[in-house]
N, C-alpha and C positions, 0 to 999 in steps of 0.2 A: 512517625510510623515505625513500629517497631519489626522485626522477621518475624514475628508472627503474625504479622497484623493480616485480616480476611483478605487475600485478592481474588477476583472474580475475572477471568479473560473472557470478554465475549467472542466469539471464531477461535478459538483455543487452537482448532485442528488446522487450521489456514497455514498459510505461510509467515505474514506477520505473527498471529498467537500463538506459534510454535515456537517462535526463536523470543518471545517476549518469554514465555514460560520456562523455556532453556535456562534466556539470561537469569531472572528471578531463582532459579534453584541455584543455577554458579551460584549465586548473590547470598546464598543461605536463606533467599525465605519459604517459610515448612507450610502455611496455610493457603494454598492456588487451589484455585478449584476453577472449572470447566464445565459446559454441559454442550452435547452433540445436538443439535437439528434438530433430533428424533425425540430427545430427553425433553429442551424445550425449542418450542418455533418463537424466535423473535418475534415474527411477526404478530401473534398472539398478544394483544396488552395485557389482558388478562392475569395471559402463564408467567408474563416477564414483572405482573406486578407481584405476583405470588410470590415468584420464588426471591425476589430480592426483599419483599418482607420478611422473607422464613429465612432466609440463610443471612441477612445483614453484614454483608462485605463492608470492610473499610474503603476498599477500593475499590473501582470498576476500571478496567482497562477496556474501552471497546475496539476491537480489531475484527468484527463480523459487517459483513460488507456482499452484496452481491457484486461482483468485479468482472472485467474481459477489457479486451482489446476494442478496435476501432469497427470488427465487423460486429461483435458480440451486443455493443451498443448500437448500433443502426439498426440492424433489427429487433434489440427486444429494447423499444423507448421506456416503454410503458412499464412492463417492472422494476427497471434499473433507475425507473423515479420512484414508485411505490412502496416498492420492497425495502429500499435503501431508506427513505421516510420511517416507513413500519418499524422497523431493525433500529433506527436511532433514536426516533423521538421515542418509543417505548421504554427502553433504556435511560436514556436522559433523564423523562420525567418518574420513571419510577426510585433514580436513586437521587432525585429532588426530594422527593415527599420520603423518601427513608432515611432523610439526614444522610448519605453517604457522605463519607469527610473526603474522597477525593474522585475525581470522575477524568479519566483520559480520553479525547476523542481523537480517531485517527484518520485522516483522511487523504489528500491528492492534491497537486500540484493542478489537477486539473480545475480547483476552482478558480483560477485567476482568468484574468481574460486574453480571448487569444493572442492581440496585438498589443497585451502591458508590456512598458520597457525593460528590456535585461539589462543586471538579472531581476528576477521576480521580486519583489519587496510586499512584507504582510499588507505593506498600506491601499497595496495596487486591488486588493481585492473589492468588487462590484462599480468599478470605475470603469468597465463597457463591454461588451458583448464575448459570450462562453465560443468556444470554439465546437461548432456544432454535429459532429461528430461524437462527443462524448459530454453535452452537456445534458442531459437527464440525469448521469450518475453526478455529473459536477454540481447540479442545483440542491439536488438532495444534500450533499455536502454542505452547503456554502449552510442550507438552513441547518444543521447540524452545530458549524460553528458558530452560529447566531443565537442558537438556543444557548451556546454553554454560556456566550457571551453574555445574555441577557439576565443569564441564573447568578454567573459572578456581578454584573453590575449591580443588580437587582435584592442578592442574597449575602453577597460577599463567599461565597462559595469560591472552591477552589477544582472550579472545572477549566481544561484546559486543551487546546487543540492543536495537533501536532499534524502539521502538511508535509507528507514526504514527499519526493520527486520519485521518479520511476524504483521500482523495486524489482531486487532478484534474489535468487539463494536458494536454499533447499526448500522442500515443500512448493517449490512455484509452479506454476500451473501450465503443463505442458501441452495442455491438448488445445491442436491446431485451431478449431472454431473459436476458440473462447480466449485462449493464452495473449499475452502482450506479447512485444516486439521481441526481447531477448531471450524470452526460452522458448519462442518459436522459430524464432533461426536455430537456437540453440538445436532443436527436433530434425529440424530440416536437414543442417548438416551433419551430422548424425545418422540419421536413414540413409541420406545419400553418399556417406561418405563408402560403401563397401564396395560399388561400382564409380564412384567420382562421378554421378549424374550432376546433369544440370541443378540448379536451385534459383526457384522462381520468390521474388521478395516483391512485396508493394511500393509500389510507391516509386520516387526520381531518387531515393538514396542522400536529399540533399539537407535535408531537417536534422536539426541537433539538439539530440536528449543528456540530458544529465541520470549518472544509474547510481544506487545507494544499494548497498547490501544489506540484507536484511538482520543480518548479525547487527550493524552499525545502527538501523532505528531501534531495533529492543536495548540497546545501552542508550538511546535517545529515549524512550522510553521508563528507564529504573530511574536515571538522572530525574524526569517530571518524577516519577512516584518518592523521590528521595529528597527533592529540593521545592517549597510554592516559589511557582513560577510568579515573575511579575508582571508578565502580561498575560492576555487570553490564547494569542495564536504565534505558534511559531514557525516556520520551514526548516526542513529537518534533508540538506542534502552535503554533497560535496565542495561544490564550489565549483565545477571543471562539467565540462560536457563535450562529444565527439557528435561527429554526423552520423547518419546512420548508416552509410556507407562504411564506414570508419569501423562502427563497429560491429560489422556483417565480416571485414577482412578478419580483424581480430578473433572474432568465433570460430571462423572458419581455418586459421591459423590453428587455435587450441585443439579444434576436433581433430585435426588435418584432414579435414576435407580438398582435396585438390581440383575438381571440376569449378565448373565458371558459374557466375552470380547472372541471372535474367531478370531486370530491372523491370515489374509491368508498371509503366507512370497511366498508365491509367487508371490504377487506383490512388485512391487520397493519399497524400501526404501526412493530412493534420494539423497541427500548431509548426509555425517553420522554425520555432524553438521552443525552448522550454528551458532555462537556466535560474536554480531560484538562489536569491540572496538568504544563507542562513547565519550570518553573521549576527543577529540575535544571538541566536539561541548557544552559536559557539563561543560569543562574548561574555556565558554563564558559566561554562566552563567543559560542553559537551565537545567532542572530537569524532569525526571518522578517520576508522583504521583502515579498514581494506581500499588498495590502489582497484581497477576495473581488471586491470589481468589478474591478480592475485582472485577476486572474487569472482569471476569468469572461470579458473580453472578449477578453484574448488566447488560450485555450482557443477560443473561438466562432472566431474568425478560425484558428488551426491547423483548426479542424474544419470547415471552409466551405474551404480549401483542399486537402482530405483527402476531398472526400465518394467518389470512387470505390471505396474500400473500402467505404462502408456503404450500397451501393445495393441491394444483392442480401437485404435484409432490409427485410421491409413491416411495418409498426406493425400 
């Protein structure tokens, strides 16, 4: 693959396909192309077989995804299997049948199952029950990575699927209904910090996530478009994870919010961890650089620069 070669980022605008497209230009390559919701709907077979006929990318990067947090899933089941279906196997198979030479799929930590051994291992995957909280977007997935799987066994095709663990960084999605764990504290303390009001969190504070910056998958990311991988799936995190307590003090330090943390454990906790093994894929030769405070404080700063997008939403 040469810096010219066609790349196509599917969620371009997202948080993932913003910092893949970033990286890709650092990188010198001059041919990215994009299209908005409105240009084409995924979900469309139709429009996704068209345009990947007509424009013939070398590459497809898929980073389009309907996404949210643990309430965002319990109430919408039903599109967050759908739409996620729609959105990938459209894709998939239309740069099947267009000879695409290379295909990235990107997905979540959350396919694994809730009670697999830490840390998480590629092999653990459909070896017992999703953590049911967010297993509509995690099935979608799992068939996702099955399909690339089955096009590379099948085809010898070089599709490939990359499972992050939790993500953060600029572009991330701040608004409260929908947003994950850490740029909703990130919001909370934040709002609250001009009076030191209380701040209300879900959950018993005892569950421990692993965070990856978003900067650090899109060089996970070039690494797949620059090197065939030799297997089909890899985990794409840090190696280290905090409770979530842990990292509520931490946010809360950066923002300097000084008011006190109210624990409701009456909502869900979720997976009581989440630690995934990516010694794979670091065994290739990929690395994270951001430590959690260094990409913690420069997150705070993109989002303190950014706040006119998320005023129109009140805690």
């Amino acid at each position: 693959m040469g810096k010219d070669s066609k790349i196509y980022i599917a969620g371009h605008r997202g948080m993932v396909g913003s910092a893949v497209w970033r990286a890709l230009e650092a990188k010198g390559y001059t041919s990215i192309v994009g299209k908005t919701s409105k240009e084409l709907d995924l979900r469309n077979q139709q429009a996704v077989i068209d345009f990947i006929d007509n424009y013939r990318p070398d590459i497809i990067i898929d980073a389009a995804a309907r996404v949210g947090g643990i309430l965002a899933n319990n109430e919408n089941p039903y599109p967050f299997l759908m739409e996620n279906l729609q959105i990938q196997n459209n894709l998939i198979d239309a740069a099947h049948n267009a000879d695409v030479s290379k295909f990235i799929f990107l997905g979540s930590s959350c396919i694994y199952p809730k009670f697999a051994p830490q840390p998480l291992k590629e092999e653990y995957l459909l070896t017992d029950s999703l953590e049911p909280t967010n297993e509509w977007y995690a099935i979608a997935k799992i068939a996702g990575v099955k399909a690339c799987e089955a096009i590379r066994k099948q085809y010898g095709k070089d599709f490939v699927s990359l499972m992050p663990t939790n993500l953060y960084g600029p572009n991330d999605n701040f608004d409260l209904k929908s947003s994950h764990v850490l740029p909703a504290m990130m919001r909370k303390f934040h709002e609250a910090k001009p009076t030191d009001a209380s701040v209300e969190l879900w959950g018993s504070g005892t569950p421990m996530r692993e965070f990856l910056h978003v900067d650090d998958l899109a060089q996970a990311v070039i690494f797949a478009v620059e090197n065939k991988l030799p297997e089909h799936l890899y985990n794409v995190g840090t190696g280290t994870d905090v409770t979530i307590k842990e990292l509520a003090e931490t946010i809360k330090d950066i923002v300097g919010h000084n008011g006190v943390i109210n624990w409701d454990s009456s909502k869900p906790d979720g997976t009581p961890r989440k630690l995934m093994d990516s010694s794979k894929l670091q065994s290739l030769g990929w690395l994270p650089k951001y430590s959690l405070d260094k990409g913690i404080r420069d997150t705070y700063a993109w989002f303190k620069a950014n706040q006119s997008a998320y005023k129109s939403v009140k805690i």
